[in-house]
N, C-alpha and C positions, 0 to 999 in steps of 0.2 A: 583181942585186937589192939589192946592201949593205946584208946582213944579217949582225948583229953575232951571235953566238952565245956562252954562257958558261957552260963547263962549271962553274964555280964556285960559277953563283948558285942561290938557292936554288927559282927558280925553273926547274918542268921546259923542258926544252927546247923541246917543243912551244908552250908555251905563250909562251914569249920568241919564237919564228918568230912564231905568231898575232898576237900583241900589236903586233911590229913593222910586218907585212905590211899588219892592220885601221888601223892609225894611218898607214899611208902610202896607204891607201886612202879613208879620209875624208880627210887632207889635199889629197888629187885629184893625189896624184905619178905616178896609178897612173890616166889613165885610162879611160872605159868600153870595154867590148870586150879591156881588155888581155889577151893572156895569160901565166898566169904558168907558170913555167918546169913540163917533166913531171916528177912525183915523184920519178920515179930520179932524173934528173938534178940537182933542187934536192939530193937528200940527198949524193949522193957532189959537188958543192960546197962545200956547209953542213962537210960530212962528216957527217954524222948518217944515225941508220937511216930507212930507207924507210918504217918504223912512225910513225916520230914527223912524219915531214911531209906524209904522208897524216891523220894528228889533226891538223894547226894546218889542212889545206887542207879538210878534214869541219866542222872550228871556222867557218871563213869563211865555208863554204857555209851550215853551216845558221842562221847570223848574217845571211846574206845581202846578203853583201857580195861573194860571187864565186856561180857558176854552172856546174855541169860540161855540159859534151855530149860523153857518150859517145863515144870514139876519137878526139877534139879535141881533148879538155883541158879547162885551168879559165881562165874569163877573169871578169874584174871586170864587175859587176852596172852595169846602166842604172838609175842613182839620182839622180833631183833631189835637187841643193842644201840642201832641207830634208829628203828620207827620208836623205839621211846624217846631216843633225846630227840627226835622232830615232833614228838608229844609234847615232851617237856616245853620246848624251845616256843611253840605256839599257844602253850598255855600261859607261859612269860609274855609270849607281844600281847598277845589279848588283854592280859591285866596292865600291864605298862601303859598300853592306847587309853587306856582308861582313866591309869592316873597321869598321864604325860598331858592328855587332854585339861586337867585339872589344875596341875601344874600351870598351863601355857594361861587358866582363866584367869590365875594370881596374877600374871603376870613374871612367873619367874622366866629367868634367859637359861638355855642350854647351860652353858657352864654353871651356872649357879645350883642348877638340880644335879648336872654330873658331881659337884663339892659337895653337895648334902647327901647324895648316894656313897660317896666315899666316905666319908662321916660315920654315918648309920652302918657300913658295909664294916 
């Protein structure tokens, strides 16, 4: 799967799986029908608990980018070209509202976060 995991960051670790997994899934590394590895098994790879990769593979599903069948597994979602970049696209406003919200509590003005996303970009 080459999935990087990092106990350091400050991100949980479910959510660095999820994040990885959904962006190699809209990039189309991943695709339709795939499936992705059983849970035990991702976790004692990853090395992570079985708790935490059963949330990033609940994360996917119900983002709907992957699909469970019972006793089968989970495999990557049948998405035209365009329902993933509307994937894509609402995964970005979701996390933007969140730091935009965060942004506006510093105090920074529009322009000044559009020059720091230029910056960083």
């Amino acid at each position: 799967m080459n999935i990087a995991i990092s106990n350091t960051s400050e991100k949980p670790i479910y959510q660095q799986l999820f994040e990885q997994l959904s962006a190699k899934i809209i990039k189309g590394e991943f695709e339709t029908g795939y499936g992705l590895p059983p849970i035990r098994q991702a976790a004692k790879e990853l090395r992570v608990s079985i708790i935490t990769v059963k949330k990033a593979w609940e994360e996917l599903d119900r983002c709907g980018l992957i699909y469970t069948v019972t006793g089968k597994g989970c495999f990557v979602s049948d998405l035209t070209p365009e329902e993933m970049l509307l994937k894509r696209d609402d995964m970005i406003r979701s996390q933007m509202s969140i730091d935009v919200s965060y942004y506006k509590s510093l105090g920074l003005s529009l322009d000044e976060a559009i020059d720091l996303i230029k910056d960083i970009y």
